[in-house]
C-alpha positions as CSV (number, residue, x, y, z in Angstrom):
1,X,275.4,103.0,-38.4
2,X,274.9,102.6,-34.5
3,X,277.7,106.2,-34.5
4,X,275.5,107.7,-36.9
5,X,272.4,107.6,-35.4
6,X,273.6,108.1,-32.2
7,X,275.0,111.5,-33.2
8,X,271.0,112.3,-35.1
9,X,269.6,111.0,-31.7
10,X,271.5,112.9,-29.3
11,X,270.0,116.5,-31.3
12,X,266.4,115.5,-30.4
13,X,267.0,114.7,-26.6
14,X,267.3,118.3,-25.7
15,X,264.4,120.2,-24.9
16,X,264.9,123.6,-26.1
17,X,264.9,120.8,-29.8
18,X,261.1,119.7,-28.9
19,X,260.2,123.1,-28.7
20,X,261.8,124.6,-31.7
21,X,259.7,121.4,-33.1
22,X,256.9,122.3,-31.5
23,X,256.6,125.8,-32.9
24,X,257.6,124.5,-36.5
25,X,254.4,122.6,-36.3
26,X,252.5,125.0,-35.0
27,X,253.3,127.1,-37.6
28,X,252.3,124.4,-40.5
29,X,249.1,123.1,-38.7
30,X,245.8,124.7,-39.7
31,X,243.5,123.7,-36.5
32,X,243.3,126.1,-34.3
33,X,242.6,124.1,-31.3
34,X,246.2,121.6,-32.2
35,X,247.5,125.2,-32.3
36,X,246.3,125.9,-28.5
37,X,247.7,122.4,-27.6
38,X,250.9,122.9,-29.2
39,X,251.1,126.4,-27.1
40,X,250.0,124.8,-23.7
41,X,252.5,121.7,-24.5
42,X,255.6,124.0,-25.5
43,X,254.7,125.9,-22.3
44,X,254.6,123.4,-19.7
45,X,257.8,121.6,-21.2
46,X,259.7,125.1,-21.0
47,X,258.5,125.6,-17.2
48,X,259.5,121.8,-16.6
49,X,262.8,121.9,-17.9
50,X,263.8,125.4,-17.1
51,X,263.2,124.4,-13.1
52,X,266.5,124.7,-11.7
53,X,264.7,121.9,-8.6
54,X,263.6,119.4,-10.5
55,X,267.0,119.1,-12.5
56,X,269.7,119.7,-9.4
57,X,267.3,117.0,-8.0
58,X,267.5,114.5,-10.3
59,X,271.2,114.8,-11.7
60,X,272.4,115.0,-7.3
61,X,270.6,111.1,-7.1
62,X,271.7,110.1,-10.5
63,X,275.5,110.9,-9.9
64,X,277.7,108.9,-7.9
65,X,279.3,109.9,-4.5
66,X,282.9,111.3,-4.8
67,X,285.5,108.4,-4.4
68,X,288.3,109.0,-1.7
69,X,291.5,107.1,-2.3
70,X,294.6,107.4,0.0
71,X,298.0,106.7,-0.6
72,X,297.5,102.8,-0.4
73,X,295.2,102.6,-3.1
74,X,296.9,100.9,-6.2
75,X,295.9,100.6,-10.0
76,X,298.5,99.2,-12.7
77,X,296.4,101.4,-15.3
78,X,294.0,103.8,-15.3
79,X,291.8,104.5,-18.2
80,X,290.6,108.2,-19.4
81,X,288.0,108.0,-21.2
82,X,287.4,110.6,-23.9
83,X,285.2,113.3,-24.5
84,X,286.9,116.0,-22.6
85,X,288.6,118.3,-25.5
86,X,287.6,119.1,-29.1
87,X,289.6,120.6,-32.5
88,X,288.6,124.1,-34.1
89,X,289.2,124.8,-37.7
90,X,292.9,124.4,-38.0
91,X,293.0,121.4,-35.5
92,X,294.1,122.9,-32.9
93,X,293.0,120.8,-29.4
94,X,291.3,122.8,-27.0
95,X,289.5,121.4,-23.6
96,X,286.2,122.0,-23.0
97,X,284.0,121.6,-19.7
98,X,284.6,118.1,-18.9
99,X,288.7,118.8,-18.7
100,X,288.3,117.6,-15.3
101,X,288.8,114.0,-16.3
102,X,292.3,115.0,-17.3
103,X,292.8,116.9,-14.5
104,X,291.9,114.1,-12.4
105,X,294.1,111.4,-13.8
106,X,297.3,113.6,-13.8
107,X,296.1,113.9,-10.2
108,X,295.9,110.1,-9.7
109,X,299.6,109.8,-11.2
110,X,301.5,111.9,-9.8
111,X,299.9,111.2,-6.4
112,X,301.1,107.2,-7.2
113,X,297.9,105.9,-7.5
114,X,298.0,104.6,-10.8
115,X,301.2,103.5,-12.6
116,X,299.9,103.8,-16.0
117,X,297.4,105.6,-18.3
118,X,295.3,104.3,-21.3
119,X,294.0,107.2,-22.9
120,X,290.6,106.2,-24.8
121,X,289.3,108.6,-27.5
122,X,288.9,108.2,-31.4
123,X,286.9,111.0,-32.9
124,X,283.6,111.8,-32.2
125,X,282.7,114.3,-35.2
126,X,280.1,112.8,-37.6
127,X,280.3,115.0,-40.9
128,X,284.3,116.4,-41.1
129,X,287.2,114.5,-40.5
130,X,289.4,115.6,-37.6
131,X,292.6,114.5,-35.3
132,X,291.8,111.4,-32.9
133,X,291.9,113.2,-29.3
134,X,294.1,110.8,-27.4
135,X,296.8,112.2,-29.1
136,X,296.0,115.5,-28.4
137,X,295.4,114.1,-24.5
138,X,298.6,112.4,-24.5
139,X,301.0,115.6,-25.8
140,X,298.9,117.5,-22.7
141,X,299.5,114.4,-20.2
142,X,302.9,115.0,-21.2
143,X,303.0,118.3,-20.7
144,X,301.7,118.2,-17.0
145,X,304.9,116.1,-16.3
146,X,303.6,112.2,-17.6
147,X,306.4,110.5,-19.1
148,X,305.3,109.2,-22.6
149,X,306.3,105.2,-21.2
150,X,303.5,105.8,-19.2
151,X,300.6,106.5,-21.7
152,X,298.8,104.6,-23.6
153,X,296.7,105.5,-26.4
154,X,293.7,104.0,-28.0
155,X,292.5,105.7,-31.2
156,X,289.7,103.9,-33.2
157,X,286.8,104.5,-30.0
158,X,284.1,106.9,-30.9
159,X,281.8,105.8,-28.1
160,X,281.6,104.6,-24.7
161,X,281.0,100.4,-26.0
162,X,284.1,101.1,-27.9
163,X,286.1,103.0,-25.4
164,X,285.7,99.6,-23.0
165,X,286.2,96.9,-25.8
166,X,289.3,98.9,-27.4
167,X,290.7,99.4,-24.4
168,X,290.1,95.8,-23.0
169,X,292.1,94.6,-26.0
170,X,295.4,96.9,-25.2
171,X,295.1,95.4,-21.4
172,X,295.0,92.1,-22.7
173,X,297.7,92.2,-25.6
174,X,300.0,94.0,-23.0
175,X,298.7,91.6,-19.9
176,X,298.6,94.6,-17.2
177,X,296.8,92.5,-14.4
178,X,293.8,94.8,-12.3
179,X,292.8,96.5,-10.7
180,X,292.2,99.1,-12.9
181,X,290.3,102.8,-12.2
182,X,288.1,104.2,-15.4
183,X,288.3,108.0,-14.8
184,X,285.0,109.4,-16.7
185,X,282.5,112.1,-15.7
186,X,280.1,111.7,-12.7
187,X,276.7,111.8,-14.7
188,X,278.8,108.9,-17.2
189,X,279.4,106.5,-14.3
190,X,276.2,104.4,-13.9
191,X,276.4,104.0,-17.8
192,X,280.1,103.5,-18.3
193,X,280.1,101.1,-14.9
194,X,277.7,99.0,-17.0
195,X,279.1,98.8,-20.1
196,X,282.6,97.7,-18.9
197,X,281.1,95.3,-17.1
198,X,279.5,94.0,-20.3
199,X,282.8,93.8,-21.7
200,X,284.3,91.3,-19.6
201,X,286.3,93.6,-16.7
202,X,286.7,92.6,-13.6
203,X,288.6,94.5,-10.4
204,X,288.2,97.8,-11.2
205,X,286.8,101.0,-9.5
206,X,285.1,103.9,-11.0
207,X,286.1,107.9,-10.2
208,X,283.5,110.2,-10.9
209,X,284.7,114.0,-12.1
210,X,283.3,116.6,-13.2
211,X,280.3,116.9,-11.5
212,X,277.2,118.7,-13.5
213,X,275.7,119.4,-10.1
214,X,277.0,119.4,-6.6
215,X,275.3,119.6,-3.2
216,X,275.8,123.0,-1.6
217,X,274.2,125.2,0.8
218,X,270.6,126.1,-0.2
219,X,269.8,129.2,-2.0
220,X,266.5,129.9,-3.1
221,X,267.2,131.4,-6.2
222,X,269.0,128.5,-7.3
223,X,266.1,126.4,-7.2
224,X,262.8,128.9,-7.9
225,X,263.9,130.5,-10.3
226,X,263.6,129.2,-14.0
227,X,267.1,128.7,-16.4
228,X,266.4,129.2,-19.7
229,X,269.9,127.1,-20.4
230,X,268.7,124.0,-19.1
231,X,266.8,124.0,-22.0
232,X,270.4,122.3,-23.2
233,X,271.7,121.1,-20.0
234,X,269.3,118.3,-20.0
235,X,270.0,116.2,-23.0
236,X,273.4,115.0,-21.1
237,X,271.4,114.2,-18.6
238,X,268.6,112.5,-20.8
239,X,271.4,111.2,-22.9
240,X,273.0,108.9,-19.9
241,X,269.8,108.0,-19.1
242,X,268.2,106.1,-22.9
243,X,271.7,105.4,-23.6
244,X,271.9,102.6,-20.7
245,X,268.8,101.7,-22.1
246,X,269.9,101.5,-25.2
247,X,273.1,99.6,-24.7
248,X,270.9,97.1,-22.7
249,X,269.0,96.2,-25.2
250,X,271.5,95.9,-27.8
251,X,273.4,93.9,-25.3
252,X,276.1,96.2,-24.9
253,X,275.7,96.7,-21.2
């Protein structure tokens, strides 16, 4: 129930959602001074939201610095979490914009940093039934030069809670001792950080990837001028945000 809703929540925290709302009810209310409101309201939230300022602003303090290892810095596993790759029709695995997390762990390997890699990821689609992606993860880990005795997989998790206490349970049944690195987005960290803490680990480091924003040299038109596609942009953003509160309160995090 928790998955379902989750997935029916996670369509209304976009904005570009409250204003399609918005007009729907605009269109069905009779007053014509709601009807002004509605217009004033669904104009100052697309002039909010749009600001390329306000969001680069908020996402740069919410997101973690970058984490610099060297050499010496050793972690028996490292856990990717899902979330990174999706199926189309014929389930066929495909990465989308958050493949950095990948990228990042095959980094971490192959550079010695970690000696092993749980991949966490059930699947995430509500309505059809599809392929778990750590399996798709692990033929591409494998791919990129990982020998298979050094990936894990974890296939029931559809959400972060579950990607912590799933994966908790393979590092105890197998006894790999921390420290341990949790390999997620940047704007996932403060949430993730949280809820594996929750879930009873202890040693462990979190790397940031790919970053929504990142600080670079000012350009004015990067900032002034409004982005109709932040519209979407936000609900991650917005997601990361409830959801910490969420998990708090439920007492998963």
């Amino acid at each position: 129930m928790f998955f379902i809703l989750s997935k029916i929540f996670y369509f209304l925290l976009a904005p570009i959602s409250w204003i399609f709302i918005l007009l729907i009810v605009r269109l069905l209310v009779k007053s014509n001074s709601i009807k002004r409101k509605i217009t004033v309201l669904t104009i100052v939230i697309s002039i909010i939201f749009s600001n390329p300022f306000i969001y680069r602003s908020l996402v740069i303090c919410y997101q973690p610095k970058v984490v610099e290892l060297n050499k010496n810095s050793k972690f028996t596993v490292g856990i990717l979490l899902g979330g990174l790759s999706m199926y189309d029709k014929n389930n066929v695995g495909y990465f989308i914009s958050s493949s950095d997390r990948f990228i990042q762990t095959a980094n971490l390997y192959h550079s010695g940093n970690i000696q092993k890699i749980i991949v966490s990821g059930g699947s995430g689609i509500l309505i059809k039934k599809e392929p778990d992606e750590a399996s798709f993860l692990r033929k591409e880990l494998i791919r990129n030069g990982i020998p298979d005795s050094a990936i894990i997989v974890e296939t029931k998790s559809k959400n972060t809670y579950e990607n912590a206490v799933y994966s908790k349970k393979i590092l105890d049944s197998l006894k790999f001792s921390p420290p341990y690195i949790i390999i997620t987005s940047a704007i996932h960290i403060p949430r993730s950080a949280k809820v594996f803490a929750k879930a009873g680990y202890t040693n462990y480091t979190m790397y940031p990837s790919n970053y929504e924003v990142i600080e670079n040299k000012f350009v004015l038109e990067d900032y002034l001028i409004p982005d109709v596609s932040l519209l979407k942009d936000w609900k991650d953003f917005i997601k990361e945000i409830i959801g910490t509160k969420v998990y708090q309160l439920t007492g998963k995090a």
